[in-house]
C-alpha positions as YAML, in Angstrom:
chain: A
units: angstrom
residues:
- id: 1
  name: UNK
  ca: [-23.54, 7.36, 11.23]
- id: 2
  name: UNK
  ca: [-22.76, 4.84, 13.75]
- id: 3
  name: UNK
  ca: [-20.06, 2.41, 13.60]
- id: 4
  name: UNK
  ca: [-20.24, -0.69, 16.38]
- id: 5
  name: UNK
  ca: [-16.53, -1.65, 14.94]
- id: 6
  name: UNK
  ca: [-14.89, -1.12, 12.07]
- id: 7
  name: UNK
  ca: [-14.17, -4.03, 9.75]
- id: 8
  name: UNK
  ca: [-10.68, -5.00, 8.17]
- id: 9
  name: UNK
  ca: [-10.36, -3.59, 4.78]
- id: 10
  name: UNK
  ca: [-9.07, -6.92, 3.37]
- id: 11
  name: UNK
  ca: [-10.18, -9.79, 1.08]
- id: 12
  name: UNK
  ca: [-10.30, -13.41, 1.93]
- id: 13
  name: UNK
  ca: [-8.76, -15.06, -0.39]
- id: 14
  name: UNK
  ca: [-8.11, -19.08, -0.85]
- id: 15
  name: UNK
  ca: [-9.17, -21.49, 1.93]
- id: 16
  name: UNK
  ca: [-6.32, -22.90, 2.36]
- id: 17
  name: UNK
  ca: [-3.15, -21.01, 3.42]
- id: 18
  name: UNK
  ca: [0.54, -21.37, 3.85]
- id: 19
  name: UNK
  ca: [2.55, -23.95, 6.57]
- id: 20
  name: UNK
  ca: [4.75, -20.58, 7.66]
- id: 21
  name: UNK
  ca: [1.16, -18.98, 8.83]
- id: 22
  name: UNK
  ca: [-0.36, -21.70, 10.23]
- id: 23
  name: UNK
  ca: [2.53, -22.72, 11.97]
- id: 24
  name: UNK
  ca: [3.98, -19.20, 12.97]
- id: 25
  name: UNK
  ca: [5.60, -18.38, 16.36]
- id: 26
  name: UNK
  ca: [7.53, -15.47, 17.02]
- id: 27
  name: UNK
  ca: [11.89, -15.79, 17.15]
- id: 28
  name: UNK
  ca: [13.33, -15.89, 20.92]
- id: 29
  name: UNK
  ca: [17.01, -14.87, 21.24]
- id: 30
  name: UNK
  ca: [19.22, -14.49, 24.28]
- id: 31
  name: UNK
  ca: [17.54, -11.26, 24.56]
- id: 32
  name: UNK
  ca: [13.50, -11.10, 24.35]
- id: 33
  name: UNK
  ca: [12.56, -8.83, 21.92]
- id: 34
  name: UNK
  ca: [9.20, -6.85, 22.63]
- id: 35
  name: UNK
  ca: [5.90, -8.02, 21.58]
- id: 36
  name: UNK
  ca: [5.89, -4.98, 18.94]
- id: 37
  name: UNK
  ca: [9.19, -6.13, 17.48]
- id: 38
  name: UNK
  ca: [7.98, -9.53, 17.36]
- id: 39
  name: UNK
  ca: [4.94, -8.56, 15.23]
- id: 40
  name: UNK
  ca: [6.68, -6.34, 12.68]
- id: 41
  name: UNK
  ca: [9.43, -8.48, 12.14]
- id: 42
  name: UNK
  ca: [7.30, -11.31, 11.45]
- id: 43
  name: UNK
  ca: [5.25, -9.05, 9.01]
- id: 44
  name: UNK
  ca: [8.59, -8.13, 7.47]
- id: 45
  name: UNK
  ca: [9.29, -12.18, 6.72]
- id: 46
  name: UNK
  ca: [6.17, -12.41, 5.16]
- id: 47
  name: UNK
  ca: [7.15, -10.04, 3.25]
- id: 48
  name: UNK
  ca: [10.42, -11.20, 2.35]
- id: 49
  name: UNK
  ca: [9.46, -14.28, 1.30]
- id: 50
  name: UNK
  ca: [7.85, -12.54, -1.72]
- id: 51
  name: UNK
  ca: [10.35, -12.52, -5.54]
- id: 52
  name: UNK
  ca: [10.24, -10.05, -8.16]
- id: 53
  name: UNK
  ca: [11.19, -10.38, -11.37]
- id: 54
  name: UNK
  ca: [10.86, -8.64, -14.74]
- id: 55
  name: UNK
  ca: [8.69, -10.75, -16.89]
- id: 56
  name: UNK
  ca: [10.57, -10.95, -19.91]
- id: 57
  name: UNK
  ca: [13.96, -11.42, -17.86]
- id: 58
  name: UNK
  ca: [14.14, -14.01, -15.02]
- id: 59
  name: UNK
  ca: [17.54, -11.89, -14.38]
- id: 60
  name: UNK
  ca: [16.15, -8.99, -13.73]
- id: 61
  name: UNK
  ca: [14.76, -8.56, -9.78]
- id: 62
  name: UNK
  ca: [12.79, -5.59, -8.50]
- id: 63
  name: UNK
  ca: [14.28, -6.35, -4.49]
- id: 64
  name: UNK
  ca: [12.11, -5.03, -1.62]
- id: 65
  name: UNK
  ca: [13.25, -1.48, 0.02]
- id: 66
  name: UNK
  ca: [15.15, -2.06, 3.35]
- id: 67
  name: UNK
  ca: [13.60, 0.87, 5.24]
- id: 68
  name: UNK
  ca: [9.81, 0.26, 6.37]
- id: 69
  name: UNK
  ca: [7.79, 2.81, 4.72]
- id: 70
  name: UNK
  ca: [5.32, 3.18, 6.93]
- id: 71
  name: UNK
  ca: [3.98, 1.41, 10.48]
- id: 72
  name: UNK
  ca: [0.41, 1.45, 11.41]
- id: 73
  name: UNK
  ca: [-2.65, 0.01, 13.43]
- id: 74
  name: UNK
  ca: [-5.93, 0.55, 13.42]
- id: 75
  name: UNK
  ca: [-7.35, -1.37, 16.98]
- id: 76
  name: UNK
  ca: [-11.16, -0.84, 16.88]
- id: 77
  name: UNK
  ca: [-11.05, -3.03, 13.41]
- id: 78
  name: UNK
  ca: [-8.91, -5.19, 15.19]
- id: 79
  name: UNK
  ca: [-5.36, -4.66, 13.31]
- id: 80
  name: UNK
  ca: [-2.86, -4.33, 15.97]
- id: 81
  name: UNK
  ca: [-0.03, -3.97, 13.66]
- id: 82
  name: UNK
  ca: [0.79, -3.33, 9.92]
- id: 83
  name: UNK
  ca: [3.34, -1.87, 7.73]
- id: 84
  name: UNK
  ca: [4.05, -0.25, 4.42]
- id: 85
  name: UNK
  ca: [6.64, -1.89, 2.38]
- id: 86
  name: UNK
  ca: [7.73, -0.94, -1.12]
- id: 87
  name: UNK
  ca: [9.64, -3.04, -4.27]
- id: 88
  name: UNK
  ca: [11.64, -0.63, -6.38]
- id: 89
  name: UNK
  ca: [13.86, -1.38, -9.82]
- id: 90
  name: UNK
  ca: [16.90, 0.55, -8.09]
- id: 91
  name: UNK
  ca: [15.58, 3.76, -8.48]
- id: 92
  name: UNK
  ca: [11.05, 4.23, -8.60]
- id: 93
  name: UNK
  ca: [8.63, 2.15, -6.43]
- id: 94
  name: UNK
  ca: [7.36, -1.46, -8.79]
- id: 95
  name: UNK
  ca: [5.26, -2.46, -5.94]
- id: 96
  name: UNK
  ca: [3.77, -0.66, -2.77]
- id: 97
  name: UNK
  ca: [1.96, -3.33, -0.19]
- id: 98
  name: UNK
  ca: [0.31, -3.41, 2.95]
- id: 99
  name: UNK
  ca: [0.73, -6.42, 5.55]
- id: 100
  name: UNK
  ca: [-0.76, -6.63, 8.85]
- id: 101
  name: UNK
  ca: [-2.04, -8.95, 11.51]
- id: 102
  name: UNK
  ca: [-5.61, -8.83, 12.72]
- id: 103
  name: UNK
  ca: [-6.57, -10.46, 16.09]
- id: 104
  name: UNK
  ca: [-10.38, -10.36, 14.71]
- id: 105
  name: UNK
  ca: [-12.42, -9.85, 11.90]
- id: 106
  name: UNK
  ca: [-16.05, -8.47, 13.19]
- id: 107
  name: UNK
  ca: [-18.08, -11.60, 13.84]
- id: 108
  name: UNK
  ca: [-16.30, -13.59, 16.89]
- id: 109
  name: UNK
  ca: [-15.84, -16.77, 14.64]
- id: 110
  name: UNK
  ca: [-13.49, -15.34, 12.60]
- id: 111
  name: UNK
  ca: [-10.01, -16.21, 12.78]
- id: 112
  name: UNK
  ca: [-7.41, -14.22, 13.37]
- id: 113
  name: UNK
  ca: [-4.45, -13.81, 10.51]
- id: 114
  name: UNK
  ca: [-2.18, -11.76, 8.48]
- id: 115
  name: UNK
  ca: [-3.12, -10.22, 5.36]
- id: 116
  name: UNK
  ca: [-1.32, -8.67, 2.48]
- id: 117
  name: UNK
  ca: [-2.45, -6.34, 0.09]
- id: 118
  name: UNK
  ca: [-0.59, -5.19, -2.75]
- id: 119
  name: UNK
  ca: [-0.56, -2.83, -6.40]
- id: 120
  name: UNK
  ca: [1.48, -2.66, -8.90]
- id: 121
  name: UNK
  ca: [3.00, 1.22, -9.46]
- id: 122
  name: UNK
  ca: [4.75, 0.59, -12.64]
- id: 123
  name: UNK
  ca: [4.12, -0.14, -16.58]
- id: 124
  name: UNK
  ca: [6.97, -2.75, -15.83]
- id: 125
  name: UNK
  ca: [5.06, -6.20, -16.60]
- id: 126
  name: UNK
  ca: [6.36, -8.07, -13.75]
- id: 127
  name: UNK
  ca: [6.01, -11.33, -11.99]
- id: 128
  name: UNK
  ca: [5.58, -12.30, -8.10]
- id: 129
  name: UNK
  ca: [6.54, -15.07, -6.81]
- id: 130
  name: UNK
  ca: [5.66, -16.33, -3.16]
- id: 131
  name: UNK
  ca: [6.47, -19.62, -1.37]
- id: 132
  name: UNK
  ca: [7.57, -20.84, -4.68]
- id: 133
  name: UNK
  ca: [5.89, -20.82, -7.08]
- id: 134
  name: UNK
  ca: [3.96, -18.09, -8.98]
- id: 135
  name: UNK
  ca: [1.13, -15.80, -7.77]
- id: 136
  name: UNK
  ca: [0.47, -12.56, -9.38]
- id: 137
  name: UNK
  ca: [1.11, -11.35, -12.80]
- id: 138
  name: UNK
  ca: [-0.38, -7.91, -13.60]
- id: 139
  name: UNK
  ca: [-1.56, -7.43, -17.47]
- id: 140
  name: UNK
  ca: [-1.79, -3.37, -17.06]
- id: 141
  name: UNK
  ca: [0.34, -0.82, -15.69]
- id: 142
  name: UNK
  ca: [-1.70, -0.33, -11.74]
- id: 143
  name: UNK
  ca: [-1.84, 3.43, -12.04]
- id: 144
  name: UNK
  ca: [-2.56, 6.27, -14.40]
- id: 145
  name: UNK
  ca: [-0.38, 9.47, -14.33]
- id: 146
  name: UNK
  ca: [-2.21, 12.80, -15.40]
- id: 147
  name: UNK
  ca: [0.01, 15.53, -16.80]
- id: 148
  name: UNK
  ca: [-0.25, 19.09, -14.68]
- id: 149
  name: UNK
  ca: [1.32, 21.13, -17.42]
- id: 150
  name: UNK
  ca: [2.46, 24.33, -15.97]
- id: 151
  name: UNK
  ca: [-0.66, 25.37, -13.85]
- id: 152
  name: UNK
  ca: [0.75, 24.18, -11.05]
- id: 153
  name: UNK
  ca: [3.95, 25.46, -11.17]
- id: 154
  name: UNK
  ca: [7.42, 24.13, -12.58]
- id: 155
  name: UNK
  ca: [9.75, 21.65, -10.24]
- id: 156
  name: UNK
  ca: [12.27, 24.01, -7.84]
- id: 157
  name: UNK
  ca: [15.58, 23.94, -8.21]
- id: 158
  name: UNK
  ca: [15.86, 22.86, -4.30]
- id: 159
  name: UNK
  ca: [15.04, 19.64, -2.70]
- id: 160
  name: UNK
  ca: [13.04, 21.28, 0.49]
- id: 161
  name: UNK
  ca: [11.29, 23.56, -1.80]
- id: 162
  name: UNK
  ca: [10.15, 20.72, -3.89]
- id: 163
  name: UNK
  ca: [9.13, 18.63, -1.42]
- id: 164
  name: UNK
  ca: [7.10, 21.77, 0.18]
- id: 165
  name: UNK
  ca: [5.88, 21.46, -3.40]
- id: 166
  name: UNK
  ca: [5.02, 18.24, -3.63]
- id: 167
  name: UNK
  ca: [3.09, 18.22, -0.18]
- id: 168
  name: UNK
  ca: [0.45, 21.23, -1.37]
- id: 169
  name: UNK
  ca: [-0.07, 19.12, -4.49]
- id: 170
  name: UNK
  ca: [-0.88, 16.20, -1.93]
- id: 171
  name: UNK
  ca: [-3.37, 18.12, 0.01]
- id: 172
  name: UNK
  ca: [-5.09, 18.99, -3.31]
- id: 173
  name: UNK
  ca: [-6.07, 15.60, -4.02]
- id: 174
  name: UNK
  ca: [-9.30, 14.63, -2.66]
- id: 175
  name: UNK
  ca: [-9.67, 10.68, -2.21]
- id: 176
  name: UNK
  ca: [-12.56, 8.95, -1.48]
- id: 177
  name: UNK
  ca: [-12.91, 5.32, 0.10]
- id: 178
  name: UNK
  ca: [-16.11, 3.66, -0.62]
- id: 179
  name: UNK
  ca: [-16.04, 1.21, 2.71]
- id: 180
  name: UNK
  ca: [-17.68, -0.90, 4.64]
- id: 181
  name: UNK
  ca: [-20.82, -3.23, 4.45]
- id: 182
  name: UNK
  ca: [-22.65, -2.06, 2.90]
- id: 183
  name: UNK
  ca: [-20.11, 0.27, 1.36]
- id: 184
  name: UNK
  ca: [-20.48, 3.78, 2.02]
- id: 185
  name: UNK
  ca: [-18.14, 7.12, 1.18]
- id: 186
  name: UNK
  ca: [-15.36, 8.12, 3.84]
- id: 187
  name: UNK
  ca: [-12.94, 11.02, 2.60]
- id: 188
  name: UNK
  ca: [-9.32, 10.12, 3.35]
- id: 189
  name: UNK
  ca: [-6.87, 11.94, 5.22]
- id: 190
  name: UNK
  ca: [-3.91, 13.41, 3.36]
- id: 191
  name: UNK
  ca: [-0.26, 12.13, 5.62]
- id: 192
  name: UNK
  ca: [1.87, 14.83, 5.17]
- id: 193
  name: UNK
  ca: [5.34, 12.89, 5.50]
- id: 194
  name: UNK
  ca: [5.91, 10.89, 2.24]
- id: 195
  name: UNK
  ca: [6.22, 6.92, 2.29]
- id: 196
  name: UNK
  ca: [9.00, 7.20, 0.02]
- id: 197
  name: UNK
  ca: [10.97, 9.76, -2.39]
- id: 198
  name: UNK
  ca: [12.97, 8.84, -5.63]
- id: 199
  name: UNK
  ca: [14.33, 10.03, -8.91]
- id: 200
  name: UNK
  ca: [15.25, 8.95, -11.69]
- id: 201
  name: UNK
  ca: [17.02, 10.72, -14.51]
- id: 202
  name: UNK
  ca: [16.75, 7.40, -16.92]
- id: 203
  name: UNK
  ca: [13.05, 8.27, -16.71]
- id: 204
  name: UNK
  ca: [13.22, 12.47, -16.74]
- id: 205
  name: UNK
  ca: [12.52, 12.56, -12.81]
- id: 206
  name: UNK
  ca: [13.94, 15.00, -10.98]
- id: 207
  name: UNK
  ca: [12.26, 14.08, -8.33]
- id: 208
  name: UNK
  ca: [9.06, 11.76, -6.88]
- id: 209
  name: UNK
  ca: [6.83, 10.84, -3.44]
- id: 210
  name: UNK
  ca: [4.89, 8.52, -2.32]
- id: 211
  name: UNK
  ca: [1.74, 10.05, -0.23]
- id: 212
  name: UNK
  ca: [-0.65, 7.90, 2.29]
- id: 213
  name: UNK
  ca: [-4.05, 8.81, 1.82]
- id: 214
  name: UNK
  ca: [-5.67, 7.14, 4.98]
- id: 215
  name: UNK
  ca: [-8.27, 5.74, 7.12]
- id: 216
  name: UNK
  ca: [-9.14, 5.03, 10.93]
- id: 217
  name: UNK
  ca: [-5.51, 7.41, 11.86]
- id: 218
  name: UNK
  ca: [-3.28, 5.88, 9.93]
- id: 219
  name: UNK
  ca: [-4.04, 2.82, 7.67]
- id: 220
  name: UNK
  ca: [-3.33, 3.91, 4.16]
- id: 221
  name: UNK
  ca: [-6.37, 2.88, 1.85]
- id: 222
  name: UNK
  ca: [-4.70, 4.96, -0.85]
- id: 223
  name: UNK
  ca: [-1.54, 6.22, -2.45]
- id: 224
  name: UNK
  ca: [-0.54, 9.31, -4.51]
- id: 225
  name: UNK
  ca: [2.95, 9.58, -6.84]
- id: 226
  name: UNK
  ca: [3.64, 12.67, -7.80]
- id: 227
  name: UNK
  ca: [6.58, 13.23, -9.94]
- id: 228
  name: UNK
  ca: [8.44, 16.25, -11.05]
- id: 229
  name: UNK
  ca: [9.65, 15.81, -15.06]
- id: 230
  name: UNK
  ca: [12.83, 17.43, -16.17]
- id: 231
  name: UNK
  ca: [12.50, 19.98, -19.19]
- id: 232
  name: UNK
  ca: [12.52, 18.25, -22.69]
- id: 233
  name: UNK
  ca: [12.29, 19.18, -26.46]
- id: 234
  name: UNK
  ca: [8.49, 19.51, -26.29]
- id: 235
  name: UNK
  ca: [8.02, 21.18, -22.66]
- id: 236
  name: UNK
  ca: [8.88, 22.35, -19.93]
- id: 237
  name: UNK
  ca: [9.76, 21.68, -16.12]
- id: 238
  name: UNK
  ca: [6.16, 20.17, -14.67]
- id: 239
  name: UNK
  ca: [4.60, 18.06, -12.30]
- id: 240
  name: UNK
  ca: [2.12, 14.73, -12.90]
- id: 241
  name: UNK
  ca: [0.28, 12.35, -10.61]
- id: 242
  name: UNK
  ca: [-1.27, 9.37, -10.41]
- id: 243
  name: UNK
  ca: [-3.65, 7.72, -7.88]
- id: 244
  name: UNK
  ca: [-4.28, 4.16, -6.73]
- id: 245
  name: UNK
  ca: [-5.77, 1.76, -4.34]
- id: 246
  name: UNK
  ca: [-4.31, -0.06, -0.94]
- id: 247
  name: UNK
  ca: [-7.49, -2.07, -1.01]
- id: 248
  name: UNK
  ca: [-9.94, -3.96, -1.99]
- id: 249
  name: UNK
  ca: [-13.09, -1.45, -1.40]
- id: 250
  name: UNK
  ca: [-13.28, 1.44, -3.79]
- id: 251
  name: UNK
  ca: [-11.26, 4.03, -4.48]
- id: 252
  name: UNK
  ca: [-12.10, 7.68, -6.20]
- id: 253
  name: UNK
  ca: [-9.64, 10.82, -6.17]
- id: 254
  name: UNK
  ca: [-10.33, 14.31, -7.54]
- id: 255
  name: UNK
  ca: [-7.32, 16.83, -8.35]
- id: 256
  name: UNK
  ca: [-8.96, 20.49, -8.08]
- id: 257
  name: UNK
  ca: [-12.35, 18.96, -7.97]
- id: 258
  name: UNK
  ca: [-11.87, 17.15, -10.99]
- id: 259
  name: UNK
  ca: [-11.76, 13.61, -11.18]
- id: 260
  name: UNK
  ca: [-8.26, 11.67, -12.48]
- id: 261
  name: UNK
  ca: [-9.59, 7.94, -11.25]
- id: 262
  name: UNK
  ca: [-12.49, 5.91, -10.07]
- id: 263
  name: UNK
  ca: [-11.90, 2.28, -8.42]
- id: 264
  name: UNK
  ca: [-14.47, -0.19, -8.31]
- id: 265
  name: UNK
  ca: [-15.04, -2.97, -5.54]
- id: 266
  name: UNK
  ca: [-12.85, -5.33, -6.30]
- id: 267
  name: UNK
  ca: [-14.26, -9.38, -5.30]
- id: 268
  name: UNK
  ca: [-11.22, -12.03, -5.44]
- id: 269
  name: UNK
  ca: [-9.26, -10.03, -7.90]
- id: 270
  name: UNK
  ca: [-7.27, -12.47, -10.02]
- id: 271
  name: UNK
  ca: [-4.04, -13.39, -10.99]
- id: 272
  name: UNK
  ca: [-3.67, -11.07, -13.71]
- id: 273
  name: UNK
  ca: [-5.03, -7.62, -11.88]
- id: 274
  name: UNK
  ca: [-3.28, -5.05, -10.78]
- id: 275
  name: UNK
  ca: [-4.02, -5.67, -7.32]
- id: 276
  name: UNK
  ca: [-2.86, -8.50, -5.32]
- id: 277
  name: UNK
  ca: [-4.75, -9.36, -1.53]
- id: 278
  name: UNK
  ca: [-4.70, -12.54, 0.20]
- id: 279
  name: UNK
  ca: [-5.83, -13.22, 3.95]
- id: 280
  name: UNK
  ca: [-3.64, -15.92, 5.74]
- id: 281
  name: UNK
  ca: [-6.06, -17.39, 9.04]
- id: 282
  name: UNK
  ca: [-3.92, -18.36, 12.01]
- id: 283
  name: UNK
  ca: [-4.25, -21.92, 14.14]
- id: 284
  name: UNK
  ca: [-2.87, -20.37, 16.65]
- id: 285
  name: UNK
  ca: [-2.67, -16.37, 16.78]
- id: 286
  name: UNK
  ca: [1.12, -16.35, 17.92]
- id: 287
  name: UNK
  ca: [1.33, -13.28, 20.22]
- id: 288
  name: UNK
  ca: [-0.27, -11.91, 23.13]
- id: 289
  name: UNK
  ca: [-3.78, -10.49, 22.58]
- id: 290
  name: UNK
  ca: [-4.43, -6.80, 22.73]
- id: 291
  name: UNK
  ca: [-7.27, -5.41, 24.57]
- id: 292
  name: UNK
  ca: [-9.47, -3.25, 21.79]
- id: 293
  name: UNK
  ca: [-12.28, -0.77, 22.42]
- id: 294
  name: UNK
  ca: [-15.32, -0.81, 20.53]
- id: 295
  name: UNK
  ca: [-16.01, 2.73, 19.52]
- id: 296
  name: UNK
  ca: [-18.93, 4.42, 17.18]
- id: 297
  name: UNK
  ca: [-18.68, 7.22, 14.71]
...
């Protein structure tokens, strides 16, 4: 199969796009910071211009994680930089997002820009905000969580053993990515180190991880939670998961060769999905172009 370039797994959205995007130039200080710095932390503003709050409770704010979950690239498509950032109610993930900046798109005409993609991980209803005013709204928890029972094993007692736990669960999902144009199956590869780890013991969670299923090295297309339940009246110690999307193009994912979720295409997904992607085009791309090689696979 032969691959001239690989195309940005993202979904134009409205024509028209924000001021801050269109008008974007990285921060100078006394002391230059480096090109990559530049582009992260602008990705991180984008990103922190976004507002969650609980739907019934204008009070109640789901604040975005300080650590970045994850930093990747993927240069043949043209993504020279993009991150992994994550919206939790104090304790579990609410919203897991990709943003990154693209200095093209396949065909030469196409801009360069910033794009964020984003799913809801949580039967929270919720409501984002961005530049003011509101933008997403999801009507249905974004993910699915399938029960293990005890064939896999109960939770450990100890937090390396259960995350060596966690991590052969992982590698027993098999996820799909239905890509490209036109769209065709890639199998995604399992990262081993989790985006994030929680608990909660409001919720009966001992303990939890986010996994990157990915594509092109390291651009996540999917995600994985995996949570280990305490013991309660009606069973025991045990392990569930749930799979979801980090894009726009399909998503399937098998556990053991049997299948827990199937994703289809999604075109201009709208304001009450549990997906949210919009591409912002640039004027002016504000940092210095990097050279890409055009490979084939």
């Amino acid at each position: 199969m032969v691959r001239a370039a690989w195309i940005v797994v993202c979904v134009v959205g409205i024509a028209a796009t924000n001021s801050r995007a269109q008008a974007a130039t990285p921060k100078s200080g006394a002391v230059a910071n480096s090109v990559a710095d530049q582009r992260i932390g602008y990705l991180r503003e984008q990103m922190e211009r976004i507002r969650l709050r609980a739907a019934d409770s204008s009070q109640t704010k789901f604040p975005l994680h300080e650590k970045l979950a994850l930093r990747w690239s993927n240069p043949v498509s043209g993504v020279v930089d993009g991150g992994v950032f994550i919206w939790t109610d104090g304790r579990r993930p609410v919203v897991i997002g990709k943003a990154f900046l693209r200095e093209r798109g396949g065909a030469a005409e196409t801009p360069a820009s910033w794009c964020e993609a984003l799913e809801s991980v949580t039967s929270i209803p919720f409501v984002m905000q961005a530049d003011g005013r509101d933008v997403w709204k999801p009507a249905t928890p974004g993910l699915r969580f399938h029960d293990l029972g005890e064939n896999e094993g109960r939770p450990s007692d100890n937090d390396n053993a259960r995350l060596t736990q966690m991590r052969g669960l992982a590698r027993k999902i098999q996820v799909i990515g239905n890509w490209g144009q036109p769209p065709t199956d890639w199998q995604l590869r399992t990262l081993t180190t989790p985006l994030f780890r929680y608990a909660s013991e409001t919720d009966g969670i001992v303990d939890g991880t986010v996994f990157a299923y990915t594509q092109g090295g390291t651009n996540p297309e999917a995600i994985a939670l995996i949570d280990g339940l305490t013991e309660t009246a009606t069973s025991k110690r045990h392990w569930r998961i749930a799979v979801t999307r980090l894009t726009a193009y399909g998503v399937r994912a098998a556990f053991n060769d049997v299948e827990i979720v199937n994703l289809a295409h999604l075109q201009n997904p709208h304001m009450n999905a549990t997906f949210y992607v919009l591409s912002h085009p640039f004027d002016r791309y504000p940092f210095p172009l990097t050279e890409t090689k055009e490979t084939s696979k």
